[in-house]
C-alpha positions as CSV (number, residue, x, y, z in Angstrom):
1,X,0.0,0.0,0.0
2,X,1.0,3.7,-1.0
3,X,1.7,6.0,1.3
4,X,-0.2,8.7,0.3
5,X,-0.1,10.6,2.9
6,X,3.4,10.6,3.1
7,X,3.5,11.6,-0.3
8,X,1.2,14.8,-0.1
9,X,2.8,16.3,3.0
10,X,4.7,19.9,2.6
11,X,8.5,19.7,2.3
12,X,7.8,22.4,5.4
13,X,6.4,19.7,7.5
14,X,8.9,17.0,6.7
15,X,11.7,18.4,7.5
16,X,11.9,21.0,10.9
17,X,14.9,22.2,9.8
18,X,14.2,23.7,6.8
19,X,10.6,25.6,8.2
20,X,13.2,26.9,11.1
21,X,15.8,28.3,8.3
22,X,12.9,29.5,6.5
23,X,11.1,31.5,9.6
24,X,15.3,33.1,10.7
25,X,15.3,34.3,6.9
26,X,11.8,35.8,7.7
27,X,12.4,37.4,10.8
28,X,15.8,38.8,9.5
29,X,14.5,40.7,6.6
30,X,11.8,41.8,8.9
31,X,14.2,43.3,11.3
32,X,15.8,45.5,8.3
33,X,12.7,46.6,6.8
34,X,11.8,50.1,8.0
35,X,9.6,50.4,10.9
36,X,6.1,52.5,9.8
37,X,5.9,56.0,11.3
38,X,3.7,55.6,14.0
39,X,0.4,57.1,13.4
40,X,-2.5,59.5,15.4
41,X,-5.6,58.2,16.4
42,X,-8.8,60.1,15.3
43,X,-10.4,62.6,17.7
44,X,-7.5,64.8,17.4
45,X,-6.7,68.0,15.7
46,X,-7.1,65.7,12.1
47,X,-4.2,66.5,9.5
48,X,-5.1,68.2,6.1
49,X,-3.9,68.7,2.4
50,X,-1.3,66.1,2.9
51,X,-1.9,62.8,4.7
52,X,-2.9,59.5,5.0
53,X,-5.3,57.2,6.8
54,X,-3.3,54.0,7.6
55,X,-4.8,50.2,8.3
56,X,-8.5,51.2,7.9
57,X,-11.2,49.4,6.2
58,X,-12.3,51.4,3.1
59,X,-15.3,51.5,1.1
60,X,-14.0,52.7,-2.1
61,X,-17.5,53.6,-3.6
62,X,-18.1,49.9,-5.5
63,X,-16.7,47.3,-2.1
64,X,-15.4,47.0,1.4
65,X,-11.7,46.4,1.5
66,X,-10.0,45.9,5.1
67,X,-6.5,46.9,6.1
68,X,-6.2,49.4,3.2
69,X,-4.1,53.0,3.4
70,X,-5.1,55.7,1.5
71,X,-2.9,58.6,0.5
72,X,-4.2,62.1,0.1
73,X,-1.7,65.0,-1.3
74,X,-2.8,68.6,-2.2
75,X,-6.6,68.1,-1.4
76,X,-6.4,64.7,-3.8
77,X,-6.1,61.0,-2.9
78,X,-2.7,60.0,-4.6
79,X,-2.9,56.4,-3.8
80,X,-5.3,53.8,-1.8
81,X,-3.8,50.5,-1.1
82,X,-2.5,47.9,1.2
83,X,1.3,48.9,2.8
84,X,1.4,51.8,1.3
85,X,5.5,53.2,0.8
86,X,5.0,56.6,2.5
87,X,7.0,59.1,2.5
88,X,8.8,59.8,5.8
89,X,7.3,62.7,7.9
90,X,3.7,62.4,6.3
91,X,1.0,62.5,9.1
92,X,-1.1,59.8,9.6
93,X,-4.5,58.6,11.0
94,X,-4.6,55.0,12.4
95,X,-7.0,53.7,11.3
96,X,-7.6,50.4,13.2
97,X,-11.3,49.8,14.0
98,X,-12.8,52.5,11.3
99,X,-14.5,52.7,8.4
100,X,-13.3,55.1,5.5
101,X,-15.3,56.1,2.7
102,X,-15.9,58.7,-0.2
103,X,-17.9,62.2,1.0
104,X,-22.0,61.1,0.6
105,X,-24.0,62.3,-2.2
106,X,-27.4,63.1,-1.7
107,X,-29.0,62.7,-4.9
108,X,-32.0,64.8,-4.4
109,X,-32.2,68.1,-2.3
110,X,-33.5,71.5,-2.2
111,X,-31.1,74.4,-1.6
112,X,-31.4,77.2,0.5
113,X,-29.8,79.7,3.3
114,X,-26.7,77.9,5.5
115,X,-28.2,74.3,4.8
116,X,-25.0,73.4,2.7
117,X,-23.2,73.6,6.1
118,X,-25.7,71.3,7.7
119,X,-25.0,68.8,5.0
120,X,-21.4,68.9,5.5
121,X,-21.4,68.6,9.0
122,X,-22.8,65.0,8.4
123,X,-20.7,63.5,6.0
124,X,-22.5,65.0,2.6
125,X,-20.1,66.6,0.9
126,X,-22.1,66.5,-2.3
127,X,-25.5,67.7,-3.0
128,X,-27.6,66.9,-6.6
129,X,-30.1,70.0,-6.5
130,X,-33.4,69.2,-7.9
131,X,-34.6,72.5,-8.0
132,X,-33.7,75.8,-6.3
133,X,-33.4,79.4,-7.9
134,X,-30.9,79.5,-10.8
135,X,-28.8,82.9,-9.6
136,X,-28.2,80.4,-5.9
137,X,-26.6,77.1,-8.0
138,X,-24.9,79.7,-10.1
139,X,-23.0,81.2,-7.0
140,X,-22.4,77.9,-5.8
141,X,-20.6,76.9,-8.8
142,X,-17.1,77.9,-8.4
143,X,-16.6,76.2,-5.0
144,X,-17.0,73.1,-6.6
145,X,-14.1,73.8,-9.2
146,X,-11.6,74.7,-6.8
147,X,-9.8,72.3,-4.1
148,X,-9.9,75.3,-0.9
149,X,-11.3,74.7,2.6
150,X,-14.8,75.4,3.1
151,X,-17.6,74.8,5.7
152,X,-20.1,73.7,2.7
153,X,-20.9,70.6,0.9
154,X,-20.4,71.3,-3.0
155,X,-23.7,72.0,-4.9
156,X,-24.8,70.3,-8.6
157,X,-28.4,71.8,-9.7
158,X,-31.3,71.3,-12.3
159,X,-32.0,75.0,-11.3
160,X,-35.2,76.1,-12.5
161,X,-37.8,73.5,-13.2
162,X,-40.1,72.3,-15.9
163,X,-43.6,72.4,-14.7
164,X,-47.3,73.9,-16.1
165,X,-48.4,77.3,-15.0
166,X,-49.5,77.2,-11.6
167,X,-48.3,73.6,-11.2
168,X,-46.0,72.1,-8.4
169,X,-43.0,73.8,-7.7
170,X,-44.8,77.2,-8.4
171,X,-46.2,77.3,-5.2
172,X,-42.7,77.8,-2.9
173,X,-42.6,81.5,-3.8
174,X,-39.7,81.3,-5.8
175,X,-40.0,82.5,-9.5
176,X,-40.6,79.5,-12.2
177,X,-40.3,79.4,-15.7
178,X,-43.1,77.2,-17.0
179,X,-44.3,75.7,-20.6
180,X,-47.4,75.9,-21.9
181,X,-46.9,73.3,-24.9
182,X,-44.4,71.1,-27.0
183,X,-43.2,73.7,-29.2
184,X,-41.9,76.1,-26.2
185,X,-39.4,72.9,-25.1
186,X,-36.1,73.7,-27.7
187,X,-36.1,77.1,-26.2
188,X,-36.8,76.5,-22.6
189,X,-34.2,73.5,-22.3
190,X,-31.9,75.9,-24.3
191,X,-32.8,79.0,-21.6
192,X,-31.6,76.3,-18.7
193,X,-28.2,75.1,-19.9
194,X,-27.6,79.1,-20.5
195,X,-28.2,79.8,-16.6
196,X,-26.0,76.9,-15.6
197,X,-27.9,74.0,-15.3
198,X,-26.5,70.3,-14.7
199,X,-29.7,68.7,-16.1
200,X,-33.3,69.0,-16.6
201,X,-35.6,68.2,-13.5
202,X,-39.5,67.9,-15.2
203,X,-42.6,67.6,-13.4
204,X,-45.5,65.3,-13.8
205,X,-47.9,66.1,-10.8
206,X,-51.7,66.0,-11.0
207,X,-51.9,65.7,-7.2
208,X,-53.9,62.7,-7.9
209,X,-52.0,60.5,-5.1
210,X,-53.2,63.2,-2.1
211,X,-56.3,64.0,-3.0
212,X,-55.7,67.4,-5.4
213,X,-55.9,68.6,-8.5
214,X,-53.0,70.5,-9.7
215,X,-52.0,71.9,-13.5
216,X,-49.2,69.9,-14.8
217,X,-47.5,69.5,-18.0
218,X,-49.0,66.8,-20.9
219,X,-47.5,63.8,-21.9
220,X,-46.2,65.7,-25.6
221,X,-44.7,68.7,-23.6
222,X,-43.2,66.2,-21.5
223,X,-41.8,64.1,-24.0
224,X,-40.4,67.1,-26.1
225,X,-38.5,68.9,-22.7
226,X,-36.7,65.2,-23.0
227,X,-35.7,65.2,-26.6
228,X,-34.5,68.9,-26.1
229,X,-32.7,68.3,-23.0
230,X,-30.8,65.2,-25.3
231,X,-30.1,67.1,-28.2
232,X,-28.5,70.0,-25.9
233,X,-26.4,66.8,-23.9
234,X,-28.3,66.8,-20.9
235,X,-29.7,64.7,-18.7
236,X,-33.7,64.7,-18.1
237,X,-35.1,63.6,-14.8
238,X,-38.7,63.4,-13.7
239,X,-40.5,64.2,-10.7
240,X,-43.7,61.4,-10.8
241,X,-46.1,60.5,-7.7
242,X,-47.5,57.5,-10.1
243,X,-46.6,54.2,-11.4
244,X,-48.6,55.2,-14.8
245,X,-46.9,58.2,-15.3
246,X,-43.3,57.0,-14.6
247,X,-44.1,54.0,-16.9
248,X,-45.4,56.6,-19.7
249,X,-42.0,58.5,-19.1
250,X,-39.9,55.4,-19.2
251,X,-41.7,55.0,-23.1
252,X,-40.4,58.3,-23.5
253,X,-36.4,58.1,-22.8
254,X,-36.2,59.8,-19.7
255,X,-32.6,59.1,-18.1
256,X,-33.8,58.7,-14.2
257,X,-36.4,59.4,-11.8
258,X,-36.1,61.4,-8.7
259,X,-38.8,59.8,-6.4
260,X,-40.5,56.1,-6.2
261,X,-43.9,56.3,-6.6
262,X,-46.4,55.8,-3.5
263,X,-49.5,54.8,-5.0
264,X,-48.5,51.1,-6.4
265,X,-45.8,48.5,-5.8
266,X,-44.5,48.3,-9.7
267,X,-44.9,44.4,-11.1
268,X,-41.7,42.3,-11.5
269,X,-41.9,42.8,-15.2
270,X,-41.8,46.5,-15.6
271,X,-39.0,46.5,-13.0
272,X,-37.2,44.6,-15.7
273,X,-38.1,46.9,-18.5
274,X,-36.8,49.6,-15.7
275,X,-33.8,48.2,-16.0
276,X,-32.9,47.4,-19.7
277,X,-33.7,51.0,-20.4
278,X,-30.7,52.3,-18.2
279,X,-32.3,54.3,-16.0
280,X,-31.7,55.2,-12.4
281,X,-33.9,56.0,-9.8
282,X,-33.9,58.0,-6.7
283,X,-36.4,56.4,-4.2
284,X,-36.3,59.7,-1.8
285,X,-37.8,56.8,1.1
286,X,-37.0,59.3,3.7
287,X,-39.6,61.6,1.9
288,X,-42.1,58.7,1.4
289,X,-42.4,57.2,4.7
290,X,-42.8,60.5,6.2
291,X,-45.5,61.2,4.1
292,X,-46.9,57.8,5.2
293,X,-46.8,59.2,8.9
294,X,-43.3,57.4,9.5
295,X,-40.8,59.7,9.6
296,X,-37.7,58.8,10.5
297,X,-36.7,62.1,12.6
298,X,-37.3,61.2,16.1
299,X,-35.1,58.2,15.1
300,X,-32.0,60.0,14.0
301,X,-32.6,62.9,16.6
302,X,-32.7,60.5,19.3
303,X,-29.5,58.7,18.3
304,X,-27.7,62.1,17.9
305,X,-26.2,64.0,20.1
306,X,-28.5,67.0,20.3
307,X,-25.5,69.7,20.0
308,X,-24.9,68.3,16.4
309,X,-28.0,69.0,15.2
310,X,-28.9,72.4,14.0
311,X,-32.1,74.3,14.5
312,X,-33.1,74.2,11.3
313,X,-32.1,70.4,10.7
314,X,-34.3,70.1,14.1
315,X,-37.2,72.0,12.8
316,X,-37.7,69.9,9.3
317,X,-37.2,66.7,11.1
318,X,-39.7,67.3,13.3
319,X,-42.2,68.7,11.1
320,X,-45.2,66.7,10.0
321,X,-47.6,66.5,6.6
322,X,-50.9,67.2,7.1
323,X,-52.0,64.0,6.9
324,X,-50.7,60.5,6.2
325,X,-50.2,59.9,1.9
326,X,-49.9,56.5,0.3
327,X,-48.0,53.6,2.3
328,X,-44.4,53.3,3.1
329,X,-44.8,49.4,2.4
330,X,-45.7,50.4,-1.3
331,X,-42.9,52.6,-2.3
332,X,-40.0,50.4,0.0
333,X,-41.0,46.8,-2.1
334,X,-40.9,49.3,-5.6
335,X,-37.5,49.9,-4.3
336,X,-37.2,45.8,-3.3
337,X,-38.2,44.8,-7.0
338,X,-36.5,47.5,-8.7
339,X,-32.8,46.7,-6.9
340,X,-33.6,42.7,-7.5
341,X,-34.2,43.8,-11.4
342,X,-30.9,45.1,-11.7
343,X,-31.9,49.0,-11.5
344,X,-29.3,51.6,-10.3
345,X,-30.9,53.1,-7.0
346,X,-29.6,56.2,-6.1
347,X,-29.6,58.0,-2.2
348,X,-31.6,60.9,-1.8
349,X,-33.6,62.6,0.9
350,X,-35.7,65.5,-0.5
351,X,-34.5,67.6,2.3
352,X,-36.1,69.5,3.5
353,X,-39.6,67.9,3.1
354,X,-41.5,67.2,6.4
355,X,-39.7,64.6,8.3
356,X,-36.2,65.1,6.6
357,X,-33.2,67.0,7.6
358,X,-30.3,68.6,5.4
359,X,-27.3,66.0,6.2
360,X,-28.6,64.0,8.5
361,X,-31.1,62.5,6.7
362,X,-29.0,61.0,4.4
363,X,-28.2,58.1,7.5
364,X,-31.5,57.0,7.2
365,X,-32.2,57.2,3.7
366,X,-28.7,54.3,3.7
367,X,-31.1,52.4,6.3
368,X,-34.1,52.7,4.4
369,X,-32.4,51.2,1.4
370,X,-31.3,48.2,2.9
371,X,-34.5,48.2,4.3
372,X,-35.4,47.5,0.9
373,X,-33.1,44.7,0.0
374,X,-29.8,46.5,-0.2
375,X,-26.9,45.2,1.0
376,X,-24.4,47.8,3.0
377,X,-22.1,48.0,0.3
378,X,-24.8,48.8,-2.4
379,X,-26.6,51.1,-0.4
380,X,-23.0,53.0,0.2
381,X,-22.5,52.4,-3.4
382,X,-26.1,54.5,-3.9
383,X,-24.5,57.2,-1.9
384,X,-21.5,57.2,-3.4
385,X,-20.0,56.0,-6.9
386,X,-23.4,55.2,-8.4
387,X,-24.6,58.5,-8.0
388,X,-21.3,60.3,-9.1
389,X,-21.9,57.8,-12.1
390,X,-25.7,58.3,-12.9
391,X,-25.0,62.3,-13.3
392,X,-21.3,62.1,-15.0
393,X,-19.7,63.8,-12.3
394,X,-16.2,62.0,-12.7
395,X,-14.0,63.5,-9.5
396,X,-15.7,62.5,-6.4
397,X,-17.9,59.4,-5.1
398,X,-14.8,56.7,-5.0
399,X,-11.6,56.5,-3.3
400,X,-9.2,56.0,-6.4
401,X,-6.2,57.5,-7.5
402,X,-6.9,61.6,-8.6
403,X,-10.5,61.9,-6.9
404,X,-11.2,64.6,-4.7
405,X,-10.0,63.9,-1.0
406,X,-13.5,64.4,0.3
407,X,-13.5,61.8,2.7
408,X,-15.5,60.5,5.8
409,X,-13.9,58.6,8.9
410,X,-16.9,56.3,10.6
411,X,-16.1,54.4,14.1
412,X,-17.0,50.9,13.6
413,X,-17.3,48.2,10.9
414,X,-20.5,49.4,8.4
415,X,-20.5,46.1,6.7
416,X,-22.0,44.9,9.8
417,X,-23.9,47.7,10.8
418,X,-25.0,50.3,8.4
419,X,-26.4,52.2,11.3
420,X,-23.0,53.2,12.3
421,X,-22.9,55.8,9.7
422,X,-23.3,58.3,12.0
423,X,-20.2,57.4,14.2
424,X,-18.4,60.1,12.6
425,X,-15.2,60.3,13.8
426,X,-13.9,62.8,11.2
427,X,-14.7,64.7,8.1
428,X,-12.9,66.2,4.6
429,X,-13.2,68.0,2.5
430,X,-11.0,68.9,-0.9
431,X,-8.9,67.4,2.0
432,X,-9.3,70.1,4.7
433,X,-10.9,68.8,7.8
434,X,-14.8,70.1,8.6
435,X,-13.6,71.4,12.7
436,X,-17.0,71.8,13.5
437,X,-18.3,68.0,11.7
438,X,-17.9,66.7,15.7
439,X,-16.3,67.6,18.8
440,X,-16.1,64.6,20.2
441,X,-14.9,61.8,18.3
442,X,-16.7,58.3,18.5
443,X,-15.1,55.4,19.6
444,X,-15.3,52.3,17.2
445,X,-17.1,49.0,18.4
């Protein structure tokens, strides 16, 4: 009989002597290799423009990947990788026991006053502006060009809006262009990308899913903003309350859709023609389950240290709708059937809706999607590279060699507990540190 066993076994294991030679070898090559520069733990003064973050688990924007170092140098990261050959004298951040990932993007806000502050405090360091006035985005603009420290999150807009006379969006006080007809689309889309705008934000709100009657636009306006915002290379988006209107739109070519609808769950087979056209879509669940009567403020406000929350973040958080609209079950299994389809979601919070807060309500919205079938990962990835994707914007939303060092430093392992998002032990941005993101850092678990 063979012995196999003896055959199979390591030359290591045979022979003692040659493992111990092997291990002295080891350890002597060990012994000559420089030592690493030993680095800060968070909750200090954090370093800036030049740095790096050693031994942390990143989240790149796309995965979790432990015991990574990532290099940022003149506001940029220059490098992100395992044993990193830093220079000498470089400050560092240990990482051990934290979660590092790209600055959030909340894919669907409002913009107004200080709340760009709010935002940044918590981690957002990128806002996609679904309608605010035109002359605000367009004084924005230039902060999002420039690598300089700042105490706001940087701002992307539609601007001004595509709705009917008198229909939603008019009623904020703010002034609207509106369309009356197909024909006025070529020059309206034409009148946007002169002001500034990043895309084309159209409305298609009857007020049919709370119990009103509003103007809004007709499906050949609608489908002629689209073709005008293609033919001027720009993306067209569309605010829709119902399953039969975003279905209509999909027909049409839009590129994405800016809420999940709340009067329907969507069947398993249009979530699949959802998907084969491209498109992404922006659930806003924090929005929708607030207007269910669910809110998710006293949630975040109780696991927040109250000095971290601003007045105004309190007040919208707080606030209520006048009474409940559609079901949050509906619009979170939309969100379930789309993700299973294959559909790029996107995070977004439609701050500052009832129930939502600038910033803040971005950690729920991650909790809400995973809610709704996400993993951690792909709800980070919603917040993060897919939504830098989904709008072109190529310099921020990973951590990757030449993107923006707008980073955020989490206590705590995130692929375990997405809840933990709010741990935030540090913030940067265009690689300054936000002083006033906490005070206190937290302590990972």
């Amino acid at each position: 009989m063979n012995d196999v066993t003896g055959a199979e076994r390591s030359p290591w294991r045979r022979d003692p002597w040659i493992a111990l030679g092997a291990a002295t070898v080891f350890a002597c090559i060990l012994m000559v290799l420089p030592a690493p520069e030993p680095a800060d733990p968070p909750g200090g003064p954090l370093p800036e423009t030049n740095f790096a973050v050693v031994d942390v688990t990143v989240f790149d924007g796309e995965e979790f990947r432990p015991h990574r170092d990532v290099w940022v140098e003149d506001g940029r990261i220059r490098a992100a990788g395992q044993r990193l050959a830093l220079p000498d004298g470089l400050p560092r951040v240990d990482g051990r026991g934290y979660t590092l990932l790209p600055g959030l993007i909340d894919a669907h806000t409002h913009t107004y006053g200080m709340v760009l502050n709010d935002s940044l405090r918590f981690g957002v360091t990128t806002v996609f502006d679904q309608f605010t006035m035109p002359s605000l985005a367009a004084q924005k603009r230039p902060a999002r060009e420039r690598l300089a420290r700042t105490g706001e999150s940087d701002l992307f807009s539609a601007g001004n809006l595509a709705t009917a006379p008198g229909g939603h969006g008019t009623q904020f006080g703010v002034p609207v262009e509106t369309l009356t007809s197909p024909g006025e689309a070529p020059a309206f889309v034409a009148a946007r990308k002169e002001e500034g705008a990043d895309w084309i934000k159209i409305v298609w709100e009857d007020g049919g899913t709370f119990g009103a009657d509003i103007p809004t636009l007709d499906r050949e306006t609608i489908a002629a903003v689209i073709e005008a915002a293609h033919a001027e290379e720009l993306l067209a988006v569309i605010h829709a309350s119902r399953l039969e209107h975003s279905l209509a739109a999909l027909e049409m070519g839009i590129d994405g859709f800016v809420h999940v609808w709340g009067d329907e769950v969507i069947s398993e087979e249009d979530a699949v023609r959802f998907a084969e056209a491209g498109v992404f879509v922006i659930p806003t669940l924090s929005v929708r389950v607030a207007a269910a009567g669910e809110s998710m403020g006293p949630e975040l406000l109780e696991t927040t240290e109250p000095e971290y929350v601003s007045p105004m973040q309190r007040q919208t958080l707080t606030q209520t709708f006048p009474r409940p609209v559609g079901t949050s079950e509906a619009a979170v299994e939309s969100v379930r059937r789309l993700h299973a389809a294959g559909v790029r979601i996107l995070a977004g919070t439609d701050a500052p809706n009832p129930g939502t807060g600038f910033g803040i309500s971005m950690h729920g919205e991650l909790r809400l999607l995973e809610r709704a079938g996400l993993s951690a990962a792909e709800a980070l990835a919603a917040a993060t590279g897919v939504a830098a994707d989904a709008f072109g914007v190529e310099d921020r939303g990973r951590l990757a060699r030449g993107r923006i060092a707008d980073l955020l430093l989490v206590a705590g392992d995130l692929e375990s507990d997405l809840s933990r998002t709010t741990a935030i032990a540090g913030v940067w941005k265009d690689g300054f540190p936000v002083e006033a993101a906490w005070a206190t850092p937290q302590e990972p678990q």
